[in-house]
C-alpha positions in Angstrom: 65.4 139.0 154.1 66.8 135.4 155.0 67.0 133.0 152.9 66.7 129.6 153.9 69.4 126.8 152.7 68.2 124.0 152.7 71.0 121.0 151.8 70.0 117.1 152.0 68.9 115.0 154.1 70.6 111.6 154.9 67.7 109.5 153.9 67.7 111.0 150.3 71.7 110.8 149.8 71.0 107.2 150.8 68.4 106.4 148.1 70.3 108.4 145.8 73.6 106.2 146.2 71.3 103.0 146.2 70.1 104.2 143.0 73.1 105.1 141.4 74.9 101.6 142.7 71.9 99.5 140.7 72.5 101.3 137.7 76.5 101.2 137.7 76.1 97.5 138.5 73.7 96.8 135.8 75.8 98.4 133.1 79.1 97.1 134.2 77.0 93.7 134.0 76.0 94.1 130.9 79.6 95.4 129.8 81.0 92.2 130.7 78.9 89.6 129.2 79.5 91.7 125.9 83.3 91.4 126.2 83.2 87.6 127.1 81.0 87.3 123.8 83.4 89.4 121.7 86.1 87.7 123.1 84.5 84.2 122.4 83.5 85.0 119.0 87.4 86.2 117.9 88.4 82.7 118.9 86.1 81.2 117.0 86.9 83.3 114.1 90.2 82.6 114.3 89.7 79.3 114.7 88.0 79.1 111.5 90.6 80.7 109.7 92.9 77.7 111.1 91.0 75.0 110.1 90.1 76.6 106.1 94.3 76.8 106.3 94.4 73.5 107.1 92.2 71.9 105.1 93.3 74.1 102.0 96.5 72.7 102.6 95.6 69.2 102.5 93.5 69.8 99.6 96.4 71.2 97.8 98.0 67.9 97.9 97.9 64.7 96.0 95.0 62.2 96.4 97.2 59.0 97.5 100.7 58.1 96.5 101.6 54.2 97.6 104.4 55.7 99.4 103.6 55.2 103.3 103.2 57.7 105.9 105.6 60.8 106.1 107.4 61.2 109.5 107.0 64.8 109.6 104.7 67.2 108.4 107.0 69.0 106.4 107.5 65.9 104.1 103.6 65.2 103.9 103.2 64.3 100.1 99.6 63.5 100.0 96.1 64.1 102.0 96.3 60.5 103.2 99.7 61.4 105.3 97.7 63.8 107.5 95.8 61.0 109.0 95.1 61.5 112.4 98.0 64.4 112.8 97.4 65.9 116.2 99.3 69.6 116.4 99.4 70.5 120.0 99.7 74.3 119.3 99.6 75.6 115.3 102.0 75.2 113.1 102.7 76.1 109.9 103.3 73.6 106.0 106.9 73.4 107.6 105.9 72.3 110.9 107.1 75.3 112.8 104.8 76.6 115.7 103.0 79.6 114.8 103.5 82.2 117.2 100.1 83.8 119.5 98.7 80.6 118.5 100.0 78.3 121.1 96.1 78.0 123.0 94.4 76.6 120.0 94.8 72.3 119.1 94.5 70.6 115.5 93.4 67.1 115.2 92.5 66.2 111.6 90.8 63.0 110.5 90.9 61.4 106.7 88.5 58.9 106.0 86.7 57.4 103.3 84.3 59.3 102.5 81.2 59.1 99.5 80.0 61.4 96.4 77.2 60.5 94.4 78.6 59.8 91.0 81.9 59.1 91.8 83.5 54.8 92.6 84.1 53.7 95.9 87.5 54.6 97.1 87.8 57.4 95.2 87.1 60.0 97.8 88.4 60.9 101.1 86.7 63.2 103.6 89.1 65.7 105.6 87.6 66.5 109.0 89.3 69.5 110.8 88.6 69.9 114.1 90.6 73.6 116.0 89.8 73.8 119.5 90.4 76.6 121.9 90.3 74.5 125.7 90.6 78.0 127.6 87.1 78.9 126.3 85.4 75.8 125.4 85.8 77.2 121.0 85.3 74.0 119.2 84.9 74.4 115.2 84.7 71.4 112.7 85.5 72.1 108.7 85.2 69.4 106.2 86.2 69.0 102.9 86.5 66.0 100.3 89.7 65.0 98.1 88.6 63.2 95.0 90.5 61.2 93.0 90.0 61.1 89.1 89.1 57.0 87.9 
């Protein structure tokens, strides 16, 4: 008795590749757009966590003292010194770049800001703005500094 072996044809290894390309290429497409999300939502996490630094360290300090501006962030006595302060990579209370953060910029803006209840010119508003340029990360926190009448 023969038995007959029968192997493929070209035509089915060809749909079989074909189909077998579309699905690798879907998945791998999908795989990506997942790791650009993941990747763009760690920045802005951490971009959140420099700004709340920030801002908690501003709100640590005095309202205002009459004193003028500081020259250097190390010296920065009150919220008003931080003014417009523009890091160009993170640093940290002393002014000493943070290292693995060198992709991320600080600009911070105090301004007079308003509470119901409280005088005029007795409340600043801290905007903190940490941008990431490489992905386009942009994250804004705010906070007011009060001070007592």
């Amino acid at each position: 008795m023969k038995r007959r072996i029968r192997g493929v044809t070209l035509i089915e290894l060809v749909v079989t590749i074909t189909v077998i390309s579309i699905a690798v290429t879907a998945v791998a497409g999908a795989l990506s757009s997942h790791s650009v999300q993941s990747a763009n939502r760690m920045i802005e996490e951490q971009a959140a966590a420099i700004a709340s630094s920030y801002l908690e360290e501003m709100t640590q300090k005095p309202y205002m003292i009459p004193n003028g501006t500081e020259a250097s962030r190390s010296a920065f006595d009150d919220t008003s010194d931080y003014a417009s302060l523009p890091d160009t990579v993170v640093r940290d209370q002393q002014g000493a770049a943070i290292p693995g953060l060198a992709a991320y910029r600080v600009t911070v803006q105090v301004v007079g800001g308003t509470l119901t209840g409280l005088p005029a010119g007795t409340v600043q508003l801290i905007n903190v703005t940490v941008t990431h340029p490489g992905s386009g990360v942009s994250v804004l926190m705010s906070g007011y500094k009060t001070r007592h009448p």
